[in-house]
C-alpha positions, 0 to 999 in steps of 0.5 A: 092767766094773771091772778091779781090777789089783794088782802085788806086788813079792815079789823080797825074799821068799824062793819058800815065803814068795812061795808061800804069798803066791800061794796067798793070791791064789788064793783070791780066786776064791772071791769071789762078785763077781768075774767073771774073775780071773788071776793069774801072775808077770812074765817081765820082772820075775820079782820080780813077781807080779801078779793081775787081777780083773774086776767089774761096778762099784764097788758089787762092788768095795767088796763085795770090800774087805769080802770075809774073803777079800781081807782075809786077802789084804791081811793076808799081803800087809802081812806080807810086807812086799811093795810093792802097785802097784794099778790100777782100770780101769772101763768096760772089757769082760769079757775074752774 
């Protein structure tokens, strides 16, 4: 499996803007190549919010850079002018 592990530096954003950001992430279960997927704030770095989507390979991620959905996600996130940090893990097991 393929963890696709995104961080998103939100601090300057004031909780609606951040709000409506998270509901953008949200969306993303609806993502048919997407087989486990979480998403929450740092308790550490409470600016932080951040999201894990699992794949199968780099075939089903290259769907989801495609996806309408993802792009809308990367429209809000060019908006709010948050900082990405992205990470993608393969050959890791499916979460229990």
């Amino acid at each position: 499996m393929l963890w696709h592990v995104v961080s998103l530096d939100a601090a300057h954003l004031d909780e609606p803007a951040r709000v409506k950001l998270e509901v953008a992430i949200d969306k993303l279960r609806e993502i048919d190549d997407i087989h486990w997927f979480q998403w929450g704030r740092d308790v550490e770095r409470p600016g932080t919010t951040a999201f894990v989507a699992v794949l199968v390979d780099l075939d089903a991620l290259e769907r989801y850079r495609v996806h309408p959905v993802h792009l809308e996600l990367v429209q809000a996130i060019r908006e709010s002018g948050a900082t990405v940090h992205r990470l993608d893990l393969d050959h890791l097991p499916l979460p229990s």
